[in-house]
Rosetta silent file (secondary structure, phi, psi, omega in degrees, C-alpha in Angstrom):
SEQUENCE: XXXXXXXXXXXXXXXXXXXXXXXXXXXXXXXXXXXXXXXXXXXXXXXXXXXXXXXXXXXXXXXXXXXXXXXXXXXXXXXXXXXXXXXXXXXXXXXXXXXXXXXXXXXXXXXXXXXXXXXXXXXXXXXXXXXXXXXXXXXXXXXXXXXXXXXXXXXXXXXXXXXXXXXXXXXXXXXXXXXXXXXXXXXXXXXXXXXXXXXXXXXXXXXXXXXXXXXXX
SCORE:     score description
SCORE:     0.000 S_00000001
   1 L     0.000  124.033  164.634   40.479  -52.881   59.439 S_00000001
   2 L   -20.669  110.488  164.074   42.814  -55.058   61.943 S_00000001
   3 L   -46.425  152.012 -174.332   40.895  -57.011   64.802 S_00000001
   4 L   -97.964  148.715  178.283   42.371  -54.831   67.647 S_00000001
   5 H   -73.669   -9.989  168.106   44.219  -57.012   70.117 S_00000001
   6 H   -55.323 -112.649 -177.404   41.986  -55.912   72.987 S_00000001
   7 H   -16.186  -33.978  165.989   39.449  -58.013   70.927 S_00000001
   8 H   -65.573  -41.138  157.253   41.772  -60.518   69.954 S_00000001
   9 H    -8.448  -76.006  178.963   42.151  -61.227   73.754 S_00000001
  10 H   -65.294  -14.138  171.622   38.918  -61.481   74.484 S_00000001
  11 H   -98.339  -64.298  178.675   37.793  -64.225   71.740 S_00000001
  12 H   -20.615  -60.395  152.535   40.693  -66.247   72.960 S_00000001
  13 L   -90.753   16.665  144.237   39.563  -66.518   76.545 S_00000001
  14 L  -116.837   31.151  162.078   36.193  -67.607   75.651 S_00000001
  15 L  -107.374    1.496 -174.188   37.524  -70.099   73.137 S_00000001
  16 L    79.421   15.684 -167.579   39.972  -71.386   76.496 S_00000001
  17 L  -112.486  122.217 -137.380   42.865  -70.845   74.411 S_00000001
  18 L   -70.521  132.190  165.523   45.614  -69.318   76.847 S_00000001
  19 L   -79.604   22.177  152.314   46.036  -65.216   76.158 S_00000001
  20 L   -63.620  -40.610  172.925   49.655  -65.801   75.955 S_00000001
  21 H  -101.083   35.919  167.641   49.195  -66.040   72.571 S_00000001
  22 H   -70.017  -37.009 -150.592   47.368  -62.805   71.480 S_00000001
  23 H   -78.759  -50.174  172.914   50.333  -60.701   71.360 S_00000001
  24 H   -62.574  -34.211 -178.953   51.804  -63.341   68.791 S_00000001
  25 H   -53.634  -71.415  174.643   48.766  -64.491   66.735 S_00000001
  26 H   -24.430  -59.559 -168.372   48.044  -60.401   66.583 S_00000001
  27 H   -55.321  -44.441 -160.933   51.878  -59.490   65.274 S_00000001
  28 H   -75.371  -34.634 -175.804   51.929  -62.066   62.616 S_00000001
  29 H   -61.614  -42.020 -159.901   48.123  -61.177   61.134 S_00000001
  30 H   -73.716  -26.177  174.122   49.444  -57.513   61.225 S_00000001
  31 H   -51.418  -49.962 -160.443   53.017  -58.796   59.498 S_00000001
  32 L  -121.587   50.791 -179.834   51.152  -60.678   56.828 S_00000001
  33 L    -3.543   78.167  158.333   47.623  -58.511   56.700 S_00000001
  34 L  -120.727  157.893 -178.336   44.885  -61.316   57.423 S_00000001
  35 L    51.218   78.225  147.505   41.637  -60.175   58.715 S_00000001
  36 L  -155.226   35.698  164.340   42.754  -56.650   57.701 S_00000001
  37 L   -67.638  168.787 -161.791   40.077  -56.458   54.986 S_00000001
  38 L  -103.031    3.815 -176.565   37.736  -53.143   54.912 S_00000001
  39 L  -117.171  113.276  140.895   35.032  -55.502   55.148 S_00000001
  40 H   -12.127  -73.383  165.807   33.912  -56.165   58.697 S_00000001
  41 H   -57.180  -56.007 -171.171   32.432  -59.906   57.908 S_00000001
  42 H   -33.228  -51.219 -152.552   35.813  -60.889   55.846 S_00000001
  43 H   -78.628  -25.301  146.450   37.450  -60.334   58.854 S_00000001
  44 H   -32.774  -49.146 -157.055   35.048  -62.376   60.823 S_00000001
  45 H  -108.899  -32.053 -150.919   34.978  -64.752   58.881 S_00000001
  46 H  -114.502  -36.396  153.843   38.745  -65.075   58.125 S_00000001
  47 H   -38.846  -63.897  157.706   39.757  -64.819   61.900 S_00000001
  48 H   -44.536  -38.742 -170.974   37.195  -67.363   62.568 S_00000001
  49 H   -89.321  -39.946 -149.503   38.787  -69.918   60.007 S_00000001
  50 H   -73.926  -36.196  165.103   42.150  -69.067   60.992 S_00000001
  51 H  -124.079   42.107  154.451   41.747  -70.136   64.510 S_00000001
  52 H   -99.231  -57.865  170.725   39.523  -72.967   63.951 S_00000001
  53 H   -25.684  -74.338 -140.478   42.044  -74.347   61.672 S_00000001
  54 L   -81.210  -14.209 -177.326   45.536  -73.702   63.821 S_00000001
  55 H   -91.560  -36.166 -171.844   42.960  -75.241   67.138 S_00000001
  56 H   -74.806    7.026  175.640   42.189  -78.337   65.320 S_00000001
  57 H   -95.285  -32.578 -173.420   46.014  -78.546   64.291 S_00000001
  58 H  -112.182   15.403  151.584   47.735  -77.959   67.515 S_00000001
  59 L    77.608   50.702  159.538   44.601  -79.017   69.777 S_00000001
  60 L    95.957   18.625  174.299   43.664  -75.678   71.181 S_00000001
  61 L   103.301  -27.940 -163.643   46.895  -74.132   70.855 S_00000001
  62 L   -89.928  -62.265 -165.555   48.892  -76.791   73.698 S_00000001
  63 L  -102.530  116.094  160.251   50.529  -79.242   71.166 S_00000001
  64 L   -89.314   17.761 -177.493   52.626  -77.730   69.069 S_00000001
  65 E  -132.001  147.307 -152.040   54.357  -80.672   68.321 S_00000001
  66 L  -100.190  135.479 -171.954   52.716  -83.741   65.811 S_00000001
  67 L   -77.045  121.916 -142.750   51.240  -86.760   67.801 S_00000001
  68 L  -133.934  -27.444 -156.806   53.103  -89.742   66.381 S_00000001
  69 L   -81.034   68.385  177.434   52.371  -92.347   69.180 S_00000001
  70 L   -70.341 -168.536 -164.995   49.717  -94.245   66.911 S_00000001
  71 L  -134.600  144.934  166.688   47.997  -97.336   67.764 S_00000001
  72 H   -36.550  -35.625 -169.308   48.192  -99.909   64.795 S_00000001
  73 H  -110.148   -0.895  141.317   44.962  -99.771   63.719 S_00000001
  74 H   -68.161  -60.025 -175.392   45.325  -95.825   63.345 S_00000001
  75 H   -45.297  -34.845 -172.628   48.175  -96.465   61.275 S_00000001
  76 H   -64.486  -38.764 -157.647   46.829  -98.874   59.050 S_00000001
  77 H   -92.902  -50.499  154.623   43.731  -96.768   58.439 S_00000001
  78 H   -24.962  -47.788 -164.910   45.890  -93.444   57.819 S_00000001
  79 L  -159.146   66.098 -158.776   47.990  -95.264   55.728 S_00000001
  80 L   -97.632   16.444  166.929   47.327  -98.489   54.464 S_00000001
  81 L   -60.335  -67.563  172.737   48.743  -98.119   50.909 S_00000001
  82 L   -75.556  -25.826  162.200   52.047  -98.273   52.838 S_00000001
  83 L   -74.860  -65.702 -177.188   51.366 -100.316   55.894 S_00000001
  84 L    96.154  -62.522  178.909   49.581 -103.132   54.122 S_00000001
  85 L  -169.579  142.961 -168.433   48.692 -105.141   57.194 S_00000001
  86 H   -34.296  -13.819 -179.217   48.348 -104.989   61.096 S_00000001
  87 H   -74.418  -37.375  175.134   51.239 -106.957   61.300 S_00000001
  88 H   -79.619  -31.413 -178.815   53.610 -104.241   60.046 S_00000001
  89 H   -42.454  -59.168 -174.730   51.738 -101.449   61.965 S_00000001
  90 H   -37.454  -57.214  171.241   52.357 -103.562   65.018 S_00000001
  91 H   -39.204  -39.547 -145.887   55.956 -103.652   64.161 S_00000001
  92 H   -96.777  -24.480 -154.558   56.436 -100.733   63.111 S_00000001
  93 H   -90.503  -42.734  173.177   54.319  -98.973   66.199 S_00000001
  94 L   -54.899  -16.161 -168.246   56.182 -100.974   68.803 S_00000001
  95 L  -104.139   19.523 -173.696   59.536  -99.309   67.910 S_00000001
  96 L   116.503  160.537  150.676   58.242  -95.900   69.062 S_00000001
  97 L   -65.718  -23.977  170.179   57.009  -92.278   67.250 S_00000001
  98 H   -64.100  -30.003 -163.250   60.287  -91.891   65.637 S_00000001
  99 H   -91.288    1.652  171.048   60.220  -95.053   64.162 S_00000001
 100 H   -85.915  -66.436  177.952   56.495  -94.036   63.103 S_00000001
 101 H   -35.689  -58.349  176.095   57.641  -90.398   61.544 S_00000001
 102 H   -41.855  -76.820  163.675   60.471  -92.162   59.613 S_00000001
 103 H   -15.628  -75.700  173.176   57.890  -94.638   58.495 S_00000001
 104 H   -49.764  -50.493 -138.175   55.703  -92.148   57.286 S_00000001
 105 H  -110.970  -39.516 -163.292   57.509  -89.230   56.259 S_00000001
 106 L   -97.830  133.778  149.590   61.689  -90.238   54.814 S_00000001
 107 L    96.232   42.105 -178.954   62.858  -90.557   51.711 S_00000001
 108 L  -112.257  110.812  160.965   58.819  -88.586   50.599 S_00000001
 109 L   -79.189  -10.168  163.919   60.110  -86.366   48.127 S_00000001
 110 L   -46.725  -27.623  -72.123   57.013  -84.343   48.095 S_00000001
 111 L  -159.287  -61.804 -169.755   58.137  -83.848   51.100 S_00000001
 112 L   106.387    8.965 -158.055   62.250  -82.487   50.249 S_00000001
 113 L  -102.186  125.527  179.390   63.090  -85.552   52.631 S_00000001
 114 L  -127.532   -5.807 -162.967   66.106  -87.328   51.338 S_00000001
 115 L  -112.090  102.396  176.097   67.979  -88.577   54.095 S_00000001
 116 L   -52.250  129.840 -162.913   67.008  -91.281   56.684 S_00000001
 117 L    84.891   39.813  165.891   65.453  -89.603   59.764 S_00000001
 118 L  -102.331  -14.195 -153.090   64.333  -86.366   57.936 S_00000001
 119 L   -74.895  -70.376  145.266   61.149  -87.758   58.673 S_00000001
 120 L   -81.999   14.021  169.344   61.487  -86.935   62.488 S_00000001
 121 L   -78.936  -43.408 -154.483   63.457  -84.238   62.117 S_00000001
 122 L  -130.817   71.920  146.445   61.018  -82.283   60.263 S_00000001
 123 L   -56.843 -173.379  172.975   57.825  -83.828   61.839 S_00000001
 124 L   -91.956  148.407  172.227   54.808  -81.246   62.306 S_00000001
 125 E  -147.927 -178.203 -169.335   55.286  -78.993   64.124 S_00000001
 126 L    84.861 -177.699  174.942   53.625  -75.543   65.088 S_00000001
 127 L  -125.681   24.700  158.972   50.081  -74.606   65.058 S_00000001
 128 L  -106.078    0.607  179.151   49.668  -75.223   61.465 S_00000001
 129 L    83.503   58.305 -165.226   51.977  -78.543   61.733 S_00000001
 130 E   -83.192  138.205 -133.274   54.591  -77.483   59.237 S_00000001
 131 L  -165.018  133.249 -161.263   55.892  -80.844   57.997 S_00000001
 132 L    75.066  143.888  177.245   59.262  -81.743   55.619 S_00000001
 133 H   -65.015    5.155  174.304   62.659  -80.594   54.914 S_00000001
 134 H   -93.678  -61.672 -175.070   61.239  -78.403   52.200 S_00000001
 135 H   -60.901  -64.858 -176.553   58.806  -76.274   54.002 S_00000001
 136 H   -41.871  -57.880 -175.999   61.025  -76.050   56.835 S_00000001
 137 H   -55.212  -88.123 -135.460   63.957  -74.488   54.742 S_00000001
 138 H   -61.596  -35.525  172.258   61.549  -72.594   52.432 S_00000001
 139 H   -85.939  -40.656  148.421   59.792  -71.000   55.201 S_00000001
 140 H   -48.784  -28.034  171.879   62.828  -70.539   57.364 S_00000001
 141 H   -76.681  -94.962 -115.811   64.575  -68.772   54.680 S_00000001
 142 H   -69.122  -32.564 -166.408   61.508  -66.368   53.853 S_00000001
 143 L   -83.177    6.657 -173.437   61.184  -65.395   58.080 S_00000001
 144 L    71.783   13.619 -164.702   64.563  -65.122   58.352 S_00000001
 145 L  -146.315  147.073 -164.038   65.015  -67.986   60.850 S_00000001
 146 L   -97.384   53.515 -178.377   67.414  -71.442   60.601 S_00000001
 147 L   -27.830  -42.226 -159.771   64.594  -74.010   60.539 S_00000001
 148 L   -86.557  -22.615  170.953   66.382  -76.682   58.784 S_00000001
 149 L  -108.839  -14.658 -179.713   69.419  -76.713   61.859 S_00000001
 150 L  -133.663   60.498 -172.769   67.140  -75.597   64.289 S_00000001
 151 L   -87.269   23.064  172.392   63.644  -77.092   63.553 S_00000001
 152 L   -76.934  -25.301 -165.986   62.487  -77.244   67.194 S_00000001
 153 L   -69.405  -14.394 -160.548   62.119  -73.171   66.778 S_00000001
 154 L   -76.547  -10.218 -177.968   59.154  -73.868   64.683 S_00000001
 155 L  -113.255    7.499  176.167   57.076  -74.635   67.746 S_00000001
 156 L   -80.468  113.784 -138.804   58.324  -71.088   69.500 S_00000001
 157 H   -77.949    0.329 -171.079   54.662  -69.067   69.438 S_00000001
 158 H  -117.024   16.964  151.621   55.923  -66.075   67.638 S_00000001
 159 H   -98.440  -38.124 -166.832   57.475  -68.117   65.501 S_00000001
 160 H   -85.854  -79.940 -150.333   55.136  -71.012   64.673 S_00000001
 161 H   -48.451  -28.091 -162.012   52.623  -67.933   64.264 S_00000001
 162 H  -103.591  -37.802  175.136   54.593  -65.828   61.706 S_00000001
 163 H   -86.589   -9.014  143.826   55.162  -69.358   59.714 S_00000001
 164 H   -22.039  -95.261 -129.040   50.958  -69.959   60.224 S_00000001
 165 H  -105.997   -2.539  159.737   49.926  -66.694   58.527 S_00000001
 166 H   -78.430  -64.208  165.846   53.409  -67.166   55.691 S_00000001
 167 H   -32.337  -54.525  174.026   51.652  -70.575   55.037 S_00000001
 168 H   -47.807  -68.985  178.568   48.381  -68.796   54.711 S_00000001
 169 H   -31.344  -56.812 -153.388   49.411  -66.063   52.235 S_00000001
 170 H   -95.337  -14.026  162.779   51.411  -68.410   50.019 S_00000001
 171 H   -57.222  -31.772  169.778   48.465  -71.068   49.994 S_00000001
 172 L    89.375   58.063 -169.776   46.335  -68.376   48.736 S_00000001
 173 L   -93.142   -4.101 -156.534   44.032  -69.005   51.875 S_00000001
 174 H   -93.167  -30.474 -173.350   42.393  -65.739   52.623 S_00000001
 175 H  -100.019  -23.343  161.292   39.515  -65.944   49.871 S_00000001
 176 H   -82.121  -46.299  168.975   38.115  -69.167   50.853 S_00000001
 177 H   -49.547  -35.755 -155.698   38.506  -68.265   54.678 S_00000001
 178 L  -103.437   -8.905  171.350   36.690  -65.000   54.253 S_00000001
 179 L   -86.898  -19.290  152.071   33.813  -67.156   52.020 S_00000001
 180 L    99.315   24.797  141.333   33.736  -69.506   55.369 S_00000001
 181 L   -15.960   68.581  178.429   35.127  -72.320   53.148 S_00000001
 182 H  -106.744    5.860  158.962   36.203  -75.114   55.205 S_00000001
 183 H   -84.935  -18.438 -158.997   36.442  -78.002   52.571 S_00000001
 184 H  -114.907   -0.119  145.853   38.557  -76.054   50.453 S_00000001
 185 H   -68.284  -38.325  164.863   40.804  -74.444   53.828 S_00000001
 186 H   -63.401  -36.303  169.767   41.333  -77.932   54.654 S_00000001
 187 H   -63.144  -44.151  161.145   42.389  -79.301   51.670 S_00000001
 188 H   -46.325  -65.361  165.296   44.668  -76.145   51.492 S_00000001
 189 H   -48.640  -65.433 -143.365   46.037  -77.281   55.007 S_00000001
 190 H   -79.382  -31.006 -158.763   45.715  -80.811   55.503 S_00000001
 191 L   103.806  -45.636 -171.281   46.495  -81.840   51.655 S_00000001
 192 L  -140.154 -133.951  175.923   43.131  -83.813   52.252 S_00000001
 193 L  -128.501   15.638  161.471   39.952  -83.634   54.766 S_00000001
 194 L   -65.443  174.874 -161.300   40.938  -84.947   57.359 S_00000001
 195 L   112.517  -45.253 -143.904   39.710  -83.913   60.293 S_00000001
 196 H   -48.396  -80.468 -151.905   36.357  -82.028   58.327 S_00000001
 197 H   -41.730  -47.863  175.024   33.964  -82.860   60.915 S_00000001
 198 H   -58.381  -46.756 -175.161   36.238  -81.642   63.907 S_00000001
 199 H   -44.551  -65.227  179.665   37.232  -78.423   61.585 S_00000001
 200 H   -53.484  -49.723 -161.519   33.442  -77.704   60.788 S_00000001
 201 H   -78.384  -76.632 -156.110   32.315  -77.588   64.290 S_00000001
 202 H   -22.859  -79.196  175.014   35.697  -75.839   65.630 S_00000001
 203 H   -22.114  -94.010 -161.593   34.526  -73.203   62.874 S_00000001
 204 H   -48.820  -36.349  168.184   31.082  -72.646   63.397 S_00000001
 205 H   -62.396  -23.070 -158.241   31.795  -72.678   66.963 S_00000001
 206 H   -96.794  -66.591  143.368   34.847  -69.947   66.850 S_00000001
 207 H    30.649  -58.984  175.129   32.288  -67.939   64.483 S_00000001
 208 H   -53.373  -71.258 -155.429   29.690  -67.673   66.904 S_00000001
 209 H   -52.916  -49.807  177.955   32.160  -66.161   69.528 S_00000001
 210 H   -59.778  -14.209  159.333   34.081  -63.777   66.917 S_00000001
 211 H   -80.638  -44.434 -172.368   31.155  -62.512   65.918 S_00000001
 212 H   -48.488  -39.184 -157.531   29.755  -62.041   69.291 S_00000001
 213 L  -105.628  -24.754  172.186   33.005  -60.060   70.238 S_00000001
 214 L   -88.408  -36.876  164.549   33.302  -57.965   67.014 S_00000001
 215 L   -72.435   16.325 -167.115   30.002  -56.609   67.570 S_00000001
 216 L   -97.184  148.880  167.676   30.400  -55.871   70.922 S_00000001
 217 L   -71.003    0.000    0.000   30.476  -51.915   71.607 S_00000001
């Protein structure tokens, strides 16, 4: 059975996360049926991961957009197969976040990025960070929406929400979420674990409350 949006409401403002987005989080779970198992706990439980996850990606809901403005010695340690040494971070960190995103992200075909500057075109964005010219098109196509000409839309909440709980579905996310999984929901997100420690508490914290609030009369 559906968390009722009354209820969704009501976990939101005691997690601080602005009740502007109930009406969207709510639409897109009911679009793409998460937490609409017949089991009470799944939904608990799957609710719980779903907005522990989407707060440690977009920082409580406020950045929808991917933080780029590293420090060298972030960069290096994120990515020092390809930086190689503080001297190129510096360089490369000095010219800006575009000139970080490029860095990172063009010409990754994992990625679909083929072009120079796909890199900060199709940064993360959202409040699962959806990231690359692949995902953007591929998700834009299935929602109906022109991602790949317009990928700014991706951070619009009833949009970035409806490509959230499309990501989930097609990730296969919902059976590790509703098991309270959060190495193997991150790896599903992130690619890798980063993060874990922030993730785990976010969980166990949003857990508490969703329980508190589904059990409320």
């Amino acid at each position: 059975m559906q968390i009722r949006a009354e209820r969704l409401k009501n976990i939101l403002k005691k997690l601080s996360i602005s009740e502007e987005w109930t009406e969207p989080i709510h639409k897109a779970w009911t679009k793409f049926n998460l937490c609409g198992s017949n089991e009470t706990k799944d939904n608990i439980n799957e609710a719980s991961m779903f907005l522990a996850q989407c707060s440690h990606e977009s920082c409580d809901f406020t950045k929808l957009e991917e933080n780029l403005n590293y420090s060298p010695y972030t960069l290096l340690k994120l990515f020092p197969n390809k930086t190689k040494s503080l001297e190129k971070a510096k360089e490369i960190t000095s010219r800006g976040a575009e000139a970080v995103a490029n860095f990172i992200y063009d010409y990754r075909t994992d990625l679909g990025n083929y072009t120079a500057g796909d890199g900060w075109r199709y940064r993360g964005r959202g409040i699962i960070q959806l990231t690359g010219r692949n995902n953007y098109k591929f998700y834009g196509e299935k929602l109906g929406f022109n991602l790949i000409n317009n990928p700014d839309r991706a951070k619009e909440p009833y949009i970035a929400c409806q490509v959230a709980c499309a990501y989930w579905r097609m990730k296969g996310i919902t059976a590790f979420a509703r098991e309270g999984n959060v190495i193997a929901v991150t790896r599903k997100i992130n690619g890798g674990l980063n993060g874990l420690d922030d993730r785990r508490r976010r969980f166990e914290r949003v857990l508490e409350i969703v329980s508190e609030v589904m059990n409320e009369k």
